[in-house]
C-alpha positions as CSV (number, residue, x, y, z in Angstrom):
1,X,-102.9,11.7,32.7
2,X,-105.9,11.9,30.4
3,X,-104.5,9.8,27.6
4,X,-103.2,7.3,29.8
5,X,-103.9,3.7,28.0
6,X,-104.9,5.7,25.1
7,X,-103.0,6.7,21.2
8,X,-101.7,10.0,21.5
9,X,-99.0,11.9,19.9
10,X,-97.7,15.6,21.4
11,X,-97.4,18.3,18.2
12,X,-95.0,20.9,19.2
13,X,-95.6,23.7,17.4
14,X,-93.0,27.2,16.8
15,X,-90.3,24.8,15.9
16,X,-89.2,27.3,13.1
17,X,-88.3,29.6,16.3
18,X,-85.5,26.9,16.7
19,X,-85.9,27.4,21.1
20,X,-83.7,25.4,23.1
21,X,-86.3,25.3,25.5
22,X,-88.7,23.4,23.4
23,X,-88.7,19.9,24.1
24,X,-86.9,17.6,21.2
25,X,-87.8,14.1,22.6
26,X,-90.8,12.3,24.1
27,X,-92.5,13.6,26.7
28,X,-93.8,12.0,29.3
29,X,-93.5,9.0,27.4
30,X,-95.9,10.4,24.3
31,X,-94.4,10.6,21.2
32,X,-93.6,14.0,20.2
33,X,-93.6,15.9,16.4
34,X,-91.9,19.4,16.0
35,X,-93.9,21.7,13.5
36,X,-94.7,25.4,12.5
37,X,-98.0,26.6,11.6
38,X,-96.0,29.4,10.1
39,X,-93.9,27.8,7.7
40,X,-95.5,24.6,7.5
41,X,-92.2,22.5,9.0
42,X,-93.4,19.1,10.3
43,X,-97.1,19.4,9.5
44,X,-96.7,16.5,6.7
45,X,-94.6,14.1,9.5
46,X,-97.8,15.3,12.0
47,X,-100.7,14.2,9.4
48,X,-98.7,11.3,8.5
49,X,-98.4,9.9,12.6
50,X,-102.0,10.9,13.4
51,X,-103.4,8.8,10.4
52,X,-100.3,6.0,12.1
53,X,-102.2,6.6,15.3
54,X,-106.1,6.7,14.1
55,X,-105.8,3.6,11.6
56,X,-103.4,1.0,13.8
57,X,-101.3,1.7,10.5
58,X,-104.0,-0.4,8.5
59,X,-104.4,3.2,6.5
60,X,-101.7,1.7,3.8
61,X,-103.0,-1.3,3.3
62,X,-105.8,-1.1,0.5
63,X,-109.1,-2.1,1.3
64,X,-112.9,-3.1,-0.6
65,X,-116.2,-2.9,1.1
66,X,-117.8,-5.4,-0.1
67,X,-121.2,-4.7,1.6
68,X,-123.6,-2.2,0.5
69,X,-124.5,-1.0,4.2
70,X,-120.8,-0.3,4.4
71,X,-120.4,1.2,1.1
72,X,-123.3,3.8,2.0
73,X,-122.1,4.6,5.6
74,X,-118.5,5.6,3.7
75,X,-120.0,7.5,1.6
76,X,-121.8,9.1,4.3
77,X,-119.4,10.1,5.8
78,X,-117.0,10.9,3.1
79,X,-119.8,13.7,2.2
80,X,-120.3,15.0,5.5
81,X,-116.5,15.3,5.8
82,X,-116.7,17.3,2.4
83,X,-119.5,19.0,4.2
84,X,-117.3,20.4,7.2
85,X,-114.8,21.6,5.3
86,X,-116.5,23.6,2.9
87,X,-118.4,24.9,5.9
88,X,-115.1,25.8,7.7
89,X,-113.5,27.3,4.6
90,X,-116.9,29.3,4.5
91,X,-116.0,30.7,8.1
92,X,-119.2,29.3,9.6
93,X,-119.1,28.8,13.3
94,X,-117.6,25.6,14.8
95,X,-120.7,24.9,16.7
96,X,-122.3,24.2,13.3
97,X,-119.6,22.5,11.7
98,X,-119.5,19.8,14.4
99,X,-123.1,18.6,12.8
100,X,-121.6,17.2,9.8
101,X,-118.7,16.0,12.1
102,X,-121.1,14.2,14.0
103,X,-122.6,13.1,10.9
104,X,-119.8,11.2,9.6
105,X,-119.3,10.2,12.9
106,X,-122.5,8.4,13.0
107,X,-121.7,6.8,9.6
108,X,-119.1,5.0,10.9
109,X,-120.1,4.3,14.1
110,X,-122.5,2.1,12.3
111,X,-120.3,0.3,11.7
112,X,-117.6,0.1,14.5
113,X,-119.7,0.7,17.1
114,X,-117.1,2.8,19.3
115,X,-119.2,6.5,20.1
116,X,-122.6,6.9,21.3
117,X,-124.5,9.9,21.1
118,X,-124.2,10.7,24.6
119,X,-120.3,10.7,24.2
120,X,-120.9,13.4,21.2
121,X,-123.1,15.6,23.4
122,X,-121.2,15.6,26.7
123,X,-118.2,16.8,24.3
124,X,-120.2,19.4,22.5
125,X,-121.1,20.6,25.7
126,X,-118.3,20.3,27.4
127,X,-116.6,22.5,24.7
128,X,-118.9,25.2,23.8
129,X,-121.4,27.7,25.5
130,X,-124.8,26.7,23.6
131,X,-128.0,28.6,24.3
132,X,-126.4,30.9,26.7
């Protein structure tokens, strides 16, 4: 399994369908969240487990930078993030969009540490058709 060691949460979507045949419990022992992109069932619970599941739960708990280097790499990425998403509510392709996602993402890795830039390229590539 390819999150195997790894945070990970199953959405089940079509939940407003209300399908016997859609799972209700865990599955294979990954937590599971019921929602509807149609009426919007769930998608709060979903948001709410995925921040759970990115943060270690420490997203609650407030927090000061007290460094400038950290204060500028949040605001980095704060801005790129604000960057993306008026880029995706401006319909521009997701190939460009993942710039400023990689831009934020560089922001904090600066200070975490946890992607290289290789890691970002072999999923761009991995996911889309570039110069083809």
């Amino acid at each position: 399994m390819a999150v195997h060691g790894r945070p990970a949460l199953v959405a089940i979507n079509k939940c407003d369908l209300k399908n016997p045949a859609l799972p209700t419990e865990d599955l294979a022992g990954l937590p599971a969240e019921q929602t509807s992109a149609l009426t919007g069932e769930g998608i709060a619970a979903l948001r709410e487990r995925i921040l759970a599941l990115a943060t270690g739960g420490a997203a609650s708990e407030p927090g000061m930078l007290t460094s400038l280097r950290h204060h500028q790499a949040i605001t980095t990425a704060l801005a790129a993030l604000a960057d993306a998403a008026q880029a995706n509510a401006n319909s521009i392709p997701h190939e460009m969009i993942l710039l400023d996602l990689y831009r934020a993402l560089w922001a904090l890795d600066s200070l975490t540490g946890q992607t290289t830039s290789d890691d970002i390229l072999n999923l761009i590539f991995s996911t889309f058709c570039i110069g083809k």
